[in-house]
Backbone as CSV, one residue per row, in Angstrom:
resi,resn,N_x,N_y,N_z,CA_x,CA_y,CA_z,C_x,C_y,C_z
1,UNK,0.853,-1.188,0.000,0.000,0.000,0.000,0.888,1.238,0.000
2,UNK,0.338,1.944,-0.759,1.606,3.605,-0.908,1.237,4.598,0.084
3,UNK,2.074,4.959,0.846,1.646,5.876,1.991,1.512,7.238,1.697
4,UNK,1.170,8.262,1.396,0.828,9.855,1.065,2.113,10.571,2.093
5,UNK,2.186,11.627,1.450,3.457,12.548,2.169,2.447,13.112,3.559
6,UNK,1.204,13.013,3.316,0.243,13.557,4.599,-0.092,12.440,5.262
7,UNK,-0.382,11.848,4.800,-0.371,10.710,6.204,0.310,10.533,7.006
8,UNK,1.944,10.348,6.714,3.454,10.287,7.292,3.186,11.509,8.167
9,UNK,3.237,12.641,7.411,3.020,14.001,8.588,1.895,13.684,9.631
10,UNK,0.914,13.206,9.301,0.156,13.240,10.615,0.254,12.299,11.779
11,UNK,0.954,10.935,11.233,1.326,10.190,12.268,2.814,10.486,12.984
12,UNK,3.328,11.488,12.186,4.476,12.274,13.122,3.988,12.992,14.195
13,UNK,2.785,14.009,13.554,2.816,14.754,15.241,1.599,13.788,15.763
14,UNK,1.865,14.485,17.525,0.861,14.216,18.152,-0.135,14.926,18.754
15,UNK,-1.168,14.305,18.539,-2.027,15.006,18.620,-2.645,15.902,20.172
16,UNK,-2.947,17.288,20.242,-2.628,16.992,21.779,-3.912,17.777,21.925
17,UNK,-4.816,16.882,22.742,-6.262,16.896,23.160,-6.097,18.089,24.223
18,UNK,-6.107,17.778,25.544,-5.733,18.484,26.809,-4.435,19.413,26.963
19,UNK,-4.607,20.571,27.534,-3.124,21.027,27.618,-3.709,22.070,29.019
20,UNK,-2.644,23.078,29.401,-3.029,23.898,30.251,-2.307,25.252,29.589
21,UNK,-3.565,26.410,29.313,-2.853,27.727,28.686,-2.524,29.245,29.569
22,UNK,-2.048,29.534,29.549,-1.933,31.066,30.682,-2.325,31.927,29.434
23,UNK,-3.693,32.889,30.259,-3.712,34.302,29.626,-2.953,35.421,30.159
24,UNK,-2.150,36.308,29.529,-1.142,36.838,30.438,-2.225,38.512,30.554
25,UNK,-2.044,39.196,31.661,-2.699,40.575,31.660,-1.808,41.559,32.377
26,UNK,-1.285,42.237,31.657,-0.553,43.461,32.169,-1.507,44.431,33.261
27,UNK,-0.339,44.541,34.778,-0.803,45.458,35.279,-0.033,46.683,35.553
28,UNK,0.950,46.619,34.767,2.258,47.965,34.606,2.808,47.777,33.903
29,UNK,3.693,48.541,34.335,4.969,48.555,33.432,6.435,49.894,33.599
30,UNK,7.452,49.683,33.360,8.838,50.578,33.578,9.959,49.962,33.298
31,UNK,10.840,50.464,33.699,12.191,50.132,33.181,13.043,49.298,34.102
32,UNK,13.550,48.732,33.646,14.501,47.739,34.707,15.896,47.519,33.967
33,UNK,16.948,46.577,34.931,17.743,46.203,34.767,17.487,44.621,33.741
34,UNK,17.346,43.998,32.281,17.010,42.837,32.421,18.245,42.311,32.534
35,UNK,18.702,40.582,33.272,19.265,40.209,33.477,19.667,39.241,32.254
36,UNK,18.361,38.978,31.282,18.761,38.566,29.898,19.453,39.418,28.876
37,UNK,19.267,40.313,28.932,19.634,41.713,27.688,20.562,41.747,28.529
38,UNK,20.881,41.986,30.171,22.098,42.775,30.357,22.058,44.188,29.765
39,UNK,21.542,44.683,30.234,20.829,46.080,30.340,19.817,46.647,30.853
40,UNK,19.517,48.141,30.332,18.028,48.911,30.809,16.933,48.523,29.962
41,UNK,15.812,47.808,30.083,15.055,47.668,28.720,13.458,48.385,29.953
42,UNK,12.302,48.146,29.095,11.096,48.412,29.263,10.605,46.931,29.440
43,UNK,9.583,46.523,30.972,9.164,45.716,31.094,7.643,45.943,31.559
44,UNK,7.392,45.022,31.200,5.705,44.577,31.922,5.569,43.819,32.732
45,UNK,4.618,44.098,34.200,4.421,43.339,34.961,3.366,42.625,34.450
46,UNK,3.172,41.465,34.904,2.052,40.461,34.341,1.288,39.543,35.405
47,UNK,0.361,39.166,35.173,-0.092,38.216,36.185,-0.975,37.243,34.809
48,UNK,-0.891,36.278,35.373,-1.897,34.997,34.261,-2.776,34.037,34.710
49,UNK,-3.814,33.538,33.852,-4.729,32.942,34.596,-4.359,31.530,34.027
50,UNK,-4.542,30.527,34.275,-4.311,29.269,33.906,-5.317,28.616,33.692
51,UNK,-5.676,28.209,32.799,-6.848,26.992,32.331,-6.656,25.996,31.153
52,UNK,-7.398,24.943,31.679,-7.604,23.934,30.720,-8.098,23.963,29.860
53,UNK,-7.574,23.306,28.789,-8.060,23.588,27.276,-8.358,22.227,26.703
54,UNK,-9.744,21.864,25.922,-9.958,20.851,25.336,-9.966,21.260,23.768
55,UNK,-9.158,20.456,22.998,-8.784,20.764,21.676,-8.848,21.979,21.367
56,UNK,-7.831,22.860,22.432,-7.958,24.330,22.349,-9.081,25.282,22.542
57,UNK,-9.730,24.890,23.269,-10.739,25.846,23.872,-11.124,25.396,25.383
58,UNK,-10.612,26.760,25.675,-10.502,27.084,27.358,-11.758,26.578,27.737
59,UNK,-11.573,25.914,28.971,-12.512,25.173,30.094,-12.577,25.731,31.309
60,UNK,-11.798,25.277,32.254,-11.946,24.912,33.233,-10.777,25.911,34.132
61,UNK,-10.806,26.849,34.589,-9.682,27.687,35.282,-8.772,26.404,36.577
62,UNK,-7.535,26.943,35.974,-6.417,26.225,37.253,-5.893,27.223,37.642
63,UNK,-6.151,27.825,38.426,-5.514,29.146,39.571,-5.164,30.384,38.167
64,UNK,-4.069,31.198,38.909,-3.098,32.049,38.711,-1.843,31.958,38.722
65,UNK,-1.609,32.960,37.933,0.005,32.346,38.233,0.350,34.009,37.566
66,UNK,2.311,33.913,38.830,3.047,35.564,38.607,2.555,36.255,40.376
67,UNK,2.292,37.654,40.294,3.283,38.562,39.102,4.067,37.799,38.522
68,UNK,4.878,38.187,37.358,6.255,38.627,36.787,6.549,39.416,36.125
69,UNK,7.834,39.515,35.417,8.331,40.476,34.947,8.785,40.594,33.164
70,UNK,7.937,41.107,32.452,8.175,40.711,30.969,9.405,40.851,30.563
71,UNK,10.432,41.360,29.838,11.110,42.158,29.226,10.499,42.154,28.129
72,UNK,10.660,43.542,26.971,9.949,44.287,26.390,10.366,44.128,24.986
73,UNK,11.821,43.888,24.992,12.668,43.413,24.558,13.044,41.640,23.770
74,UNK,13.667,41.154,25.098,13.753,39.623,25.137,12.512,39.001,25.372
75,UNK,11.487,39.435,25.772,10.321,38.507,26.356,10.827,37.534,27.379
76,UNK,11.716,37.564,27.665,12.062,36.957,28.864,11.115,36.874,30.160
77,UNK,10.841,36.285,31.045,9.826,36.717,32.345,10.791,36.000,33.359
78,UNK,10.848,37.131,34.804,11.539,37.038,35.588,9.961,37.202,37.212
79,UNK,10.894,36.674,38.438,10.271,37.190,39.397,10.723,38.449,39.536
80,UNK,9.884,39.030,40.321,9.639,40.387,40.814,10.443,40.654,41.299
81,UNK,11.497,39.588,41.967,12.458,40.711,43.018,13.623,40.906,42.039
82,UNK,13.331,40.850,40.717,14.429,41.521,39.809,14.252,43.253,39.502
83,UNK,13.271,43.705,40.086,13.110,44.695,39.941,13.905,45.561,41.308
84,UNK,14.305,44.913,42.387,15.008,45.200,43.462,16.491,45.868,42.787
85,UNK,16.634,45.331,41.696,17.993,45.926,41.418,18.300,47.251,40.382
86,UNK,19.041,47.981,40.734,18.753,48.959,40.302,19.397,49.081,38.419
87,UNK,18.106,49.910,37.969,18.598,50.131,36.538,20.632,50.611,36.387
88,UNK,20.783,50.365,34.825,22.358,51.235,35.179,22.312,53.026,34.978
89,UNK,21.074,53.422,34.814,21.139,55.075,35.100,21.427,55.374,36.652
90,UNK,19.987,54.201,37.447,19.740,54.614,38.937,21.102,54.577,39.508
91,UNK,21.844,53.094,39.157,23.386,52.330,39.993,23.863,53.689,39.673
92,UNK,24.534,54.602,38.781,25.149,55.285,38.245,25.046,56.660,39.224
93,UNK,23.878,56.489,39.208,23.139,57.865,40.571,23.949,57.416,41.693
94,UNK,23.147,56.746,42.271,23.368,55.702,43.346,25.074,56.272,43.919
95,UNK,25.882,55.434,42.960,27.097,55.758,43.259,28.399,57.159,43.497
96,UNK,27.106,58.017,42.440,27.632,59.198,42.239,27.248,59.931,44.015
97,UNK,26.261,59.987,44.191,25.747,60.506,45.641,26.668,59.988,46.756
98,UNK,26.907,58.837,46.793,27.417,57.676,47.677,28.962,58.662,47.903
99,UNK,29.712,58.740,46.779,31.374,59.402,47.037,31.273,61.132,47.469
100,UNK,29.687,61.705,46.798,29.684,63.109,46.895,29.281,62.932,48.493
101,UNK,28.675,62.146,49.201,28.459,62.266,50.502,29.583,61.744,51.699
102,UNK,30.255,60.565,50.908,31.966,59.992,51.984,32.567,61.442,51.593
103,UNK,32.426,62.071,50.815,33.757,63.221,50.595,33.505,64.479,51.221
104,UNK,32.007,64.696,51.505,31.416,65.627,52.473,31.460,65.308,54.055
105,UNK,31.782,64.277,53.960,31.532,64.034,55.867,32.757,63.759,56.264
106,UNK,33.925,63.226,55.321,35.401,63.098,55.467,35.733,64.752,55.755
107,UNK,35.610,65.552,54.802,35.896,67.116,55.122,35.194,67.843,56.180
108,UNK,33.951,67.537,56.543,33.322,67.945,57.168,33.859,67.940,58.773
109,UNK,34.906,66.342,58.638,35.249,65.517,60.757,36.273,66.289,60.565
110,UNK,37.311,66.269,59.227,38.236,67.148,59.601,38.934,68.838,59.213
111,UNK,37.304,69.399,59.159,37.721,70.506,58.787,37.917,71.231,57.551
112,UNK,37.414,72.047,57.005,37.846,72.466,55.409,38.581,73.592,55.424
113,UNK,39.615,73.627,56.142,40.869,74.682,56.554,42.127,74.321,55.714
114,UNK,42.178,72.945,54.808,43.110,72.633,54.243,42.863,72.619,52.667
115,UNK,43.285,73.304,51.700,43.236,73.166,50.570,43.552,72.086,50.012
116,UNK,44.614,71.484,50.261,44.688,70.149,50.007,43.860,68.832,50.084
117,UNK,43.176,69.097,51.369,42.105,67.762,51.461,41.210,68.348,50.690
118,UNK,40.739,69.805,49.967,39.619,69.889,49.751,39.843,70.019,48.428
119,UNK,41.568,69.728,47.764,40.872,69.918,46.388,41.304,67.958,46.020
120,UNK,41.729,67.495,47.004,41.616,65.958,46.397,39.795,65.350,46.687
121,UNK,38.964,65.994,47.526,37.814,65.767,47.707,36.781,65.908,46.655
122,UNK,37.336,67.497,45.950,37.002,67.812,44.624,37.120,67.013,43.448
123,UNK,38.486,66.637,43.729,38.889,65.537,42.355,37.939,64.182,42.324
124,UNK,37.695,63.516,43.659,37.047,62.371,43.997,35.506,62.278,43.481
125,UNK,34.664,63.508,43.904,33.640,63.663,43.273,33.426,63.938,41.951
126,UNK,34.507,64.701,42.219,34.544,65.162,39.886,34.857,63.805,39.185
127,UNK,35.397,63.053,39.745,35.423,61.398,38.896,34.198,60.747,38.818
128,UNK,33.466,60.848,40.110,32.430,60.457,40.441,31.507,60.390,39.563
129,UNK,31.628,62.103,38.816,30.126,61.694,37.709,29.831,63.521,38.031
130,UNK,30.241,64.527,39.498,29.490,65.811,39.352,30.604,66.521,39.031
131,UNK,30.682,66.976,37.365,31.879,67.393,36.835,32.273,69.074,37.151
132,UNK,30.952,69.293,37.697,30.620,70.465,37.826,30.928,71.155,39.468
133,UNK,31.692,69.875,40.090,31.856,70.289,41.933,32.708,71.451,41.719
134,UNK,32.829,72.441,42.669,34.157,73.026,42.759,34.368,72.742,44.256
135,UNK,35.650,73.323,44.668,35.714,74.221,45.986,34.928,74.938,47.161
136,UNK,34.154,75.641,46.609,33.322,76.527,47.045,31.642,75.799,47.209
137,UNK,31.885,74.694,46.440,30.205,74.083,46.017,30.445,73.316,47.572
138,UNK,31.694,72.296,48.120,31.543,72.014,49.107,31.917,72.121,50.150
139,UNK,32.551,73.439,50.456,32.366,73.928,52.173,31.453,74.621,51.996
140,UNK,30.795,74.706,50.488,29.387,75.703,50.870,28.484,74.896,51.469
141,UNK,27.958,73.779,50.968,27.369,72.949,51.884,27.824,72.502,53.298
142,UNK,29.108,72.467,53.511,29.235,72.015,55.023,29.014,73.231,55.681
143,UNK,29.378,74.575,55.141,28.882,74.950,55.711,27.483,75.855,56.137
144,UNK,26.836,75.691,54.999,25.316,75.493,55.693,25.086,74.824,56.370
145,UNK,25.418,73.551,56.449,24.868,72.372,57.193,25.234,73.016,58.768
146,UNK,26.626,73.735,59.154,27.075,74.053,60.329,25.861,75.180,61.126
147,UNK,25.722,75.686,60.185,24.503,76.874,60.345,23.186,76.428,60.695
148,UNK,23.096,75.529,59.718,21.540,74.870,60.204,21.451,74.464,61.763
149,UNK,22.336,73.691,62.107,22.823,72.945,63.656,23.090,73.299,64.183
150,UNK,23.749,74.890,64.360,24.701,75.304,64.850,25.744,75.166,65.624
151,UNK,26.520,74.127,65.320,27.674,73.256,65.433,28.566,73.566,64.727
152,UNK,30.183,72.953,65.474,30.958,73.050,64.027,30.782,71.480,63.736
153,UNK,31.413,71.035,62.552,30.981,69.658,62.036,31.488,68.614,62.498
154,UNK,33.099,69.412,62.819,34.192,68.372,63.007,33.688,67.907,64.640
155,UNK,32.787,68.039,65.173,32.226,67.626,66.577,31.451,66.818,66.323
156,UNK,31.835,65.506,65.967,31.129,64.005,66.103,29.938,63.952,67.069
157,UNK,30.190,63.788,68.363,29.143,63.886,68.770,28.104,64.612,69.301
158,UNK,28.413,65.503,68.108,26.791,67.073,68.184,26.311,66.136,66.982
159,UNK,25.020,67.093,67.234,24.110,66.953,65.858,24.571,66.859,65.029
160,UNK,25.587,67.420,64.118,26.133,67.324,62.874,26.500,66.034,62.630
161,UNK,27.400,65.161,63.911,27.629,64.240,63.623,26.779,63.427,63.064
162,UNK,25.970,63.237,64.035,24.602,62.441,63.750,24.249,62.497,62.705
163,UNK,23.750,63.868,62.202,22.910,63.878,61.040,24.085,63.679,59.729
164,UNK,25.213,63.504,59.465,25.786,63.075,59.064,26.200,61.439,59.138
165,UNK,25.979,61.024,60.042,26.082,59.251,60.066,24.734,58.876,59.558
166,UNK,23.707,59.542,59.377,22.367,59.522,58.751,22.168,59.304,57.505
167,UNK,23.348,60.671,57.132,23.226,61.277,55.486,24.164,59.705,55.348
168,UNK,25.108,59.351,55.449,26.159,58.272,55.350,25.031,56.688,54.790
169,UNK,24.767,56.395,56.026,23.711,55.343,56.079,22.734,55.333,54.494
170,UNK,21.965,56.689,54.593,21.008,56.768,53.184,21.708,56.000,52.226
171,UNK,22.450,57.034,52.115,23.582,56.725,50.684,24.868,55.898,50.336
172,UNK,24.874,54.989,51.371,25.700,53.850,51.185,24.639,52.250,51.289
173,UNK,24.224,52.235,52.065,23.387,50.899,52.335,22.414,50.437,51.411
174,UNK,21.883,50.919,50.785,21.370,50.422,49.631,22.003,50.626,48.587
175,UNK,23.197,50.952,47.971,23.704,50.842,47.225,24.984,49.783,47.374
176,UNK,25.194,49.246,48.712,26.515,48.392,48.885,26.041,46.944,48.545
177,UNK,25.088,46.417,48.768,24.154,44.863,47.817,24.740,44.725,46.640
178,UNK,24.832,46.166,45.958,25.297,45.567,44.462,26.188,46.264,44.165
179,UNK,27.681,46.465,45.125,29.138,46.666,44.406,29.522,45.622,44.962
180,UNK,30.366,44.948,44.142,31.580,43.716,44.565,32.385,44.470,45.471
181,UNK,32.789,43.777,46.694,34.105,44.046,47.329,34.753,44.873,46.966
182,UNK,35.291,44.813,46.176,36.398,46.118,45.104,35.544,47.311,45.360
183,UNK,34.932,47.482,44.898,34.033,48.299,44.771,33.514,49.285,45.793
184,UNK,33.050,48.506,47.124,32.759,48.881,48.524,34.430,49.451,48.793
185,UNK,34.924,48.682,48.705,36.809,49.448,48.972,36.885,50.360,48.650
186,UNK,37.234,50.410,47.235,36.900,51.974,46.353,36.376,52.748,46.974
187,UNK,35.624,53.015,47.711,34.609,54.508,48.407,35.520,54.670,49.450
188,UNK,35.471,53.557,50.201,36.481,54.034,51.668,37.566,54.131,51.335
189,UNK,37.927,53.667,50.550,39.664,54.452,50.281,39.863,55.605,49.845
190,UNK,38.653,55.983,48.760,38.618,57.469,48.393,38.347,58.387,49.953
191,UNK,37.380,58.063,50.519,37.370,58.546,51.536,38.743,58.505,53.223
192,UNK,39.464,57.618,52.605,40.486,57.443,53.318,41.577,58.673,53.040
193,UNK,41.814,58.269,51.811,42.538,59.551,50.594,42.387,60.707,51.489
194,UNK,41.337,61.391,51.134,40.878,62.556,51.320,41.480,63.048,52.814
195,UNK,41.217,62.163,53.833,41.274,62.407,55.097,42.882,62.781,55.363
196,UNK,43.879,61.883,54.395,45.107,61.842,54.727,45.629,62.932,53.999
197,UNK,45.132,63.650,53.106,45.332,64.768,52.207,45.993,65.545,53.272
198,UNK,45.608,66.098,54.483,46.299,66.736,55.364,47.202,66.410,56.465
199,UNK,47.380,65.534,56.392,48.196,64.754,57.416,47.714,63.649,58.232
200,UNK,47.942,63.100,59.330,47.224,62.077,60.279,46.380,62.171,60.152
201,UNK,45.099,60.767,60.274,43.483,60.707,60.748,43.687,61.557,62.133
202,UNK,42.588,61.901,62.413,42.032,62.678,63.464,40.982,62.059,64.114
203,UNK,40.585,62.092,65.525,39.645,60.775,65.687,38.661,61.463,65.033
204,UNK,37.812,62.045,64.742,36.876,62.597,64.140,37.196,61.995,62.858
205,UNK,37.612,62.029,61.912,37.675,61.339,60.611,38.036,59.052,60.835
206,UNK,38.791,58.757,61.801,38.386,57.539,61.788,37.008,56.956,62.253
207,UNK,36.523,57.906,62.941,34.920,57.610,63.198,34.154,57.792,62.121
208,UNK,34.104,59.044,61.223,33.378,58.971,59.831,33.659,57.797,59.153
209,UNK,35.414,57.132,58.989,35.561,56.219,57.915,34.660,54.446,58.676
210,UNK,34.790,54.800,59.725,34.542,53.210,60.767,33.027,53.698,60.256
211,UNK,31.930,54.411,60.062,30.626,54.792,59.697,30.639,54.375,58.386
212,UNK,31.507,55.045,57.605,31.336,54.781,56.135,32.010,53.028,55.829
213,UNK,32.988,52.354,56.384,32.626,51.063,56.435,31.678,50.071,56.859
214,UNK,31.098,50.424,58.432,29.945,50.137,58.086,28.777,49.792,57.674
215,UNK,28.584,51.009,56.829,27.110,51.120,56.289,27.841,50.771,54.705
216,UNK,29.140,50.424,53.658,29.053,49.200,53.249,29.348,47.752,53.169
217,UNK,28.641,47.244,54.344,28.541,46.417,55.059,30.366,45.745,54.864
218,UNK,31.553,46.083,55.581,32.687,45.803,55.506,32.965,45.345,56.625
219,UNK,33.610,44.481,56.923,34.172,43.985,58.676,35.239,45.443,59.285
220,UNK,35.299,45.275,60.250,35.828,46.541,61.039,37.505,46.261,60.954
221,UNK,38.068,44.854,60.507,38.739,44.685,60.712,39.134,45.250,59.130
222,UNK,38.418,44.679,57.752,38.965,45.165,56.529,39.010,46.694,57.038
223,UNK,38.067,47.560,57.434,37.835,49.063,57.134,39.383,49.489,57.839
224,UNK,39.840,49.072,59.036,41.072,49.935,59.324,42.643,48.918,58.309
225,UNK,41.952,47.816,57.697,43.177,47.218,56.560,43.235,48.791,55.403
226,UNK,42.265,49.056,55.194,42.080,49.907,54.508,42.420,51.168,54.406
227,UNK,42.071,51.729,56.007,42.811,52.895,56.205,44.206,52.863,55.967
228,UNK,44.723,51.871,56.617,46.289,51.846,56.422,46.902,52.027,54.824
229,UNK,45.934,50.519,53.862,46.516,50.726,52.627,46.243,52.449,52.051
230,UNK,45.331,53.037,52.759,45.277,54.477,51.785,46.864,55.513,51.973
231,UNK,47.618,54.774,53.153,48.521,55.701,53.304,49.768,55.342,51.770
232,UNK,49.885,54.642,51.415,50.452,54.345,50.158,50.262,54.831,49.581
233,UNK,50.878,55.515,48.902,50.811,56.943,47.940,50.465,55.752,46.524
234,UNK,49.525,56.334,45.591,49.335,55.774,44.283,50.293,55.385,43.331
């Protein structure tokens, strides 16, 4: 008997009676980090309903299923706590604030009487990303900040201090999750830098740097390895 080129095809596939289908329904949407693209793309949050299908027509609901996370892009779908991480504009923020604030509270414990610490403080932030710091942009802020409190700064434990181990905390702790080691170093050493710009730590500046290790999450024991390596000239 001669078999047809369609017959062969149909006893290849199989035939599939039952299946289970998700309707997907957007309830947002923004930008994220995707971890497929490896980048910033546009995603959709989604949630889906699940049901049974007899020769393709929906029956019988089997729950829900999601949130997740589309990409817009890859179509990829992720859980939600991928959205915990920050885009590379936000990281970019993130980090830029993070050195403009170690370089304000480093000058701040020891004083902005030295040109030297204050124009390597300058340099630190101007790498940072605010090309636009000068001199004047930050003892102008410290010293408003002195005015507001009426404190001088370099007095740890006045208000200034405080509200400076505050400002510290904001802007390091959620951004230290996602720098590698290296990375968390990098800040306190810049901030180490700075301090030594004028000569010896001062206890007022090893208390800012023991704060700014800290809050990115570093053992107490790396943060003063650290201080030391900053005395090594580059």
């Amino acid at each position: 008997m001669q078999t047809t080129r369609g017959s062969r095809r149909s006893r290849g596939r199989k035939l599939r009676i039952c299946s289970v289908h998700t309707s997907w329904h957007t309830v947002g949407d923004g930008e994220f980090f995707c971890p497929g693209c490896g980048g910033d793309r546009n995603y959709r949050r989604r949630t889906g309903q699940r049901r049974l299908t007899l020769l393709g027509v929906p029956l019988l609901a089997r729950g829900v299923t999601g949130p997740v996370v589309e990409c817009a892009a890859c179509h990829d779908r992720f859980g939600t706590d991928v959205l915990d991480h920050p885009t590379t504009a936000r990281f970019s923020a993130m980090l830029r604030d993070a050195v403009h604030t170690v370089a304000l509270a480093v000058l701040a414990a020891g004083g902005t009487s030295s040109a030297t610490a204050v124009r390597t403080a300058v340099h630190a932030v101007r790498a940072a990303g605010y090309e636009d710091c000068t001199d004047d942009s930050l003892t102008g802020l410290i010293d408003a900040l002195a005015a507001d409190t009426g404190r001088y700064l370099g007095d740890v434990d006045g208000p200034c201090g405080a509200a400076l181990a505050i400002e510290l905390h904001e802007a390091l702790e959620p951004l230290a999750p996602h720098l590698a080691a290296a990375g968390r170093e990098s800040i306190l050493l810049q901030g180490a830098r700075i301090a030594l710009a004028d000569g010896a730590y001062s206890p007022a500046e090893r208390e800012v740097l023991a704060t700014v290790g800290n809050a990115l999450l570093l053992r107490p024991d790396d943060t003063t390895r650290l201080m030391e390596a900053a005395r090594t000239p580059l």
